[in-house]
C-alpha positions in Angstrom: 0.0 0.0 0.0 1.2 3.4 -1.1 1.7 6.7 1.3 -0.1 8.8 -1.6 2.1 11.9 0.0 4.0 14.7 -1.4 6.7 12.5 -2.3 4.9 10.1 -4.0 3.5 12.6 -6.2 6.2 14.1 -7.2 8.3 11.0 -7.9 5.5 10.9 -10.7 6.1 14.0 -12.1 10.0 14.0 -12.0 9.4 10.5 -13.7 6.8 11.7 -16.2 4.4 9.2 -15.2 1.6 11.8 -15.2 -0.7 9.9 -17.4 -3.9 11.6 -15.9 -2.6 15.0 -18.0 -4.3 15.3 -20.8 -2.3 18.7 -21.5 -5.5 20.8 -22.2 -9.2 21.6 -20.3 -11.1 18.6 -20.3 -14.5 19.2 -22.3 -16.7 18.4 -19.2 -15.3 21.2 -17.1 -14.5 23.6 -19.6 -18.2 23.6 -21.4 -19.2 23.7 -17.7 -17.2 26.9 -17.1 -18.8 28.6 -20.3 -22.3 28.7 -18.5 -21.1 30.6 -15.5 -23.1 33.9 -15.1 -21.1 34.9 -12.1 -17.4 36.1 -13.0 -17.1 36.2 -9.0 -17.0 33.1 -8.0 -14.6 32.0 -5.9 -13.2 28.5 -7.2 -11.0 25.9 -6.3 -9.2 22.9 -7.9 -7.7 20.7 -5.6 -5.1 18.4 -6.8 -5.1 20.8 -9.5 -1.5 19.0 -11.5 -0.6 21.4 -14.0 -4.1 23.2 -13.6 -5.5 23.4 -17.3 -8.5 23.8 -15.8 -7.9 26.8 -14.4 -5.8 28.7 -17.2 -8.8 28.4 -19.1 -11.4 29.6 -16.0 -9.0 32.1 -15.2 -8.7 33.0 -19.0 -12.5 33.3 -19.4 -12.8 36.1 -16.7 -12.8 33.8 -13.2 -10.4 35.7 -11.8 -11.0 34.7 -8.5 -9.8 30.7 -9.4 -7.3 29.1 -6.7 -5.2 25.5 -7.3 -4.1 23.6 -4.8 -1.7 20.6 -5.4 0.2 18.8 -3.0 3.4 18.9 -5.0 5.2 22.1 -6.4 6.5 20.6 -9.1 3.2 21.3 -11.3 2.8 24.4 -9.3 6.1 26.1 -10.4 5.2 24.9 -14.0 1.6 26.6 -14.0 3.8 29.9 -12.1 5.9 29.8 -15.4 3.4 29.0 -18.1 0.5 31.5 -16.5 2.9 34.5 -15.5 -0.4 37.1 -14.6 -2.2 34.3 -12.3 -2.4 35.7 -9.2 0.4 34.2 -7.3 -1.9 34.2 -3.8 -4.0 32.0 -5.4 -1.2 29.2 -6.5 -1.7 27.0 -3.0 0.7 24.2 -2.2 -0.3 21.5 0.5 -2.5 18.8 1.7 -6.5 19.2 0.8 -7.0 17.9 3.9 -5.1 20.6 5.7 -6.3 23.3 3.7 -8.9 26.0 4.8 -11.2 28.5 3.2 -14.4 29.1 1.5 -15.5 28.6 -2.0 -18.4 29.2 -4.0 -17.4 26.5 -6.7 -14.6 23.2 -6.0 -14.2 21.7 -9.4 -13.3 18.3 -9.1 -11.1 16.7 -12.0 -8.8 13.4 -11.6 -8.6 14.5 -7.5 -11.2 12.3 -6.4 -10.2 9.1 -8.2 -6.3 9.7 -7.0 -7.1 9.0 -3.3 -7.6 5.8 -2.2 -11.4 4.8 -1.8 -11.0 4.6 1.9 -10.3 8.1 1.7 -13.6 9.3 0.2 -15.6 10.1 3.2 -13.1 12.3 4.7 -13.1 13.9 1.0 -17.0 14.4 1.6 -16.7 15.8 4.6 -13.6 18.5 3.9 -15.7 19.1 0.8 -18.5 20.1 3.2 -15.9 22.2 5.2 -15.0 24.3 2.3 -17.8 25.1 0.3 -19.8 27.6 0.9 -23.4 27.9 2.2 -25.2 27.7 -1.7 -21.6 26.1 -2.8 -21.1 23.4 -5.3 -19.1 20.8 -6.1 -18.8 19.9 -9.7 -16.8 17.3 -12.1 -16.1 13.7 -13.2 -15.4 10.7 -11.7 -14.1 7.9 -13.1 -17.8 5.6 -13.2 -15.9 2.1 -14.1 -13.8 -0.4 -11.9 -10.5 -0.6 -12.7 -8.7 -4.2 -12.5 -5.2 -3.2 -11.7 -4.0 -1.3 -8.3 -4.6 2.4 -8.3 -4.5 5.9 -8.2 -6.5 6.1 -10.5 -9.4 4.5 -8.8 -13.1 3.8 -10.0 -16.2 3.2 -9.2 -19.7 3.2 -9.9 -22.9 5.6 -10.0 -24.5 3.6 -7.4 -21.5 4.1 -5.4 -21.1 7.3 -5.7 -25.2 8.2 -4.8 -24.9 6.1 -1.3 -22.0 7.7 -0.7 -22.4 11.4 -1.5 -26.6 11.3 -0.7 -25.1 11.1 2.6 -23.2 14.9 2.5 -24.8 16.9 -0.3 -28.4 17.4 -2.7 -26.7 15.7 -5.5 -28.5 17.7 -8.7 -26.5 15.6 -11.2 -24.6 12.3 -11.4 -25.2 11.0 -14.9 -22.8 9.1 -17.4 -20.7 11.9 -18.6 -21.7 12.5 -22.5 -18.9 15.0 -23.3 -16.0 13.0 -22.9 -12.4 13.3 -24.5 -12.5 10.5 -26.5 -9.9 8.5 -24.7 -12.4 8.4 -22.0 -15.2 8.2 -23.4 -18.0 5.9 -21.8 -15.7 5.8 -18.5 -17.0 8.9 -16.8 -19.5 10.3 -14.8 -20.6 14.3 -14.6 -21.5 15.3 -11.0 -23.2 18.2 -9.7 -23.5 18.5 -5.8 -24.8 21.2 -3.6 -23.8 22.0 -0.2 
């Protein structure tokens, strides 16, 4: 059994074995981010890796976007890549650790890279940093996989015991707007706090 620490992810990336960077926006979140009224939301992506995600948020006038990753390996690559990101907003440390309050937590490849033993603390730090009408938005990996992970799978039905218990789930659906390579392995999720 892994320590899924700091150093552990960072071994990846000095190794290159980042195979959950698809090295652009992945079309679930991004078409996601194109409905959003609200310019001033405060957002977060936890376990953000090289933080596509938000380049493109921040890019589309989300200003107030924050990434957090564990390793600062991907962080000093997004600092060099996205020079006028807010550097106050570029977090290292543990998402379990972490504190604040956040109108939107976007949730892409985090979930499915802690162990599954993991995932009701995740619900209930989720909780802890969203804000009163917050939400909790993204994909989740909806198959099992057959080898050891990160990543790690599971199933719709899973996923409704488990987050019915924490949030007003408004959508968990097969995703339909997949990258290909994924295609037919992911779920969309929208939960409310």
């Amino acid at each position: 059994m892994f320590d899924f620490d700091e150093n552990y992810w960072t071994d990846r990336y000095q190794k290159g074995y980042t195979g959950w960077d698809i090295g652009y926006p992945s079309t679930p979140i991004v078409q996601y981010l194109d409905q959003i009224q609200n310019k001033n939301l405060s957002i977060l992506i936890p376990g953000a890796g090289n933080a596509h995600e938000a380049a493109y948020a921040f890019n589309s006038g989300l200003k107030n976007t924050h990434i957090l990753d564990i390793s600062s390996i991907p962080l000093e690559n997004f600092k060099s890549n996205f020079p006028d990101f807010d550097r106050e907003k570029i977090l290292k440390g543990d998402f379990f650790e972490h504190s604040g309050s956040y109108d939107l937590i976007l949730e892409q490849t985090f979930f499915c890279a802690l162990p599954p033993q993991k995932r009701v603390d995740y619900c209930k730090k989720m909780q802890d940093l969203l804000s009163p009408e917050g939400r909790l938005v993204g994909v989740l990996f909806g198959v099992e996989f057959d080898r050891p992970g990160p990543p790690f799978g599971g199933s719709i039905e899973n996923y409704q015991d488990l987050f019915s218990n924490y949030f007003t789930i408004e959508t968990l659906e097969p995703c339909v707007n997949s990258i290909p390579a994924r295609q037919g392995t992911e779920v969309f999720v929208s939960l409310a706090h």
